[in-house]
Phi, psi and omega in degrees: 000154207217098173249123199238114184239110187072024186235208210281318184174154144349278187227145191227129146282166213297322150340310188288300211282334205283326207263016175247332170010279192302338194293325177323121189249126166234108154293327153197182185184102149344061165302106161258074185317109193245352166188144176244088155267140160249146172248096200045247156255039158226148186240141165269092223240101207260133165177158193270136155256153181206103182244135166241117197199177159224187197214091166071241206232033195237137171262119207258004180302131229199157152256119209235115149314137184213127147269126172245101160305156171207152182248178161252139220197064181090244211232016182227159175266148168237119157284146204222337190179131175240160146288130181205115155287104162247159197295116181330138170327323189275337172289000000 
């Protein structure tokens, strides 16, 4: 699942996000990891996005707060759910 304030919709599932995918145009995209905790087996994963991209005529460019739950699934991490905010032009 996919929870989003200024980004692609409010809440998108994984399906949903797999099939807007291709509509997505990114000139680029940034990653910033600012903290990692885990709690047995799942870590909780804090970071900055700094994306430039549209959707069609909709411009999705940005500072994008971001959370990633991740679960452990054997001997791998699974992401189970991100959060994504994007950020006022001044943050």
């Amino acid at each position: 699942m996919l929870s989003s304030s200024g980004g692609v919709a409010p809440n998108v599932s994984r399906a949903e996000w797999l099939q807007t995918l291709p509509q997505i145009e990114t000139a680029s995209l940034v990653p910033t990891v600012e903290e990692v905790r885990v709690f047995a087996d799942v870590a909780v994963v804090r970071a900055r996005l700094e994306w430039q991209a549209t959707l069609g005529t909709r411009d999705l460019s940005g500072t994008y707060a971001i959370t990633d739950v991740f679960s452990r699934q054997g001997d791998a991490w699974k992401v189970s759910w991100r959060i994504s905010l994007r950020l006022p032009a001044s943050a």
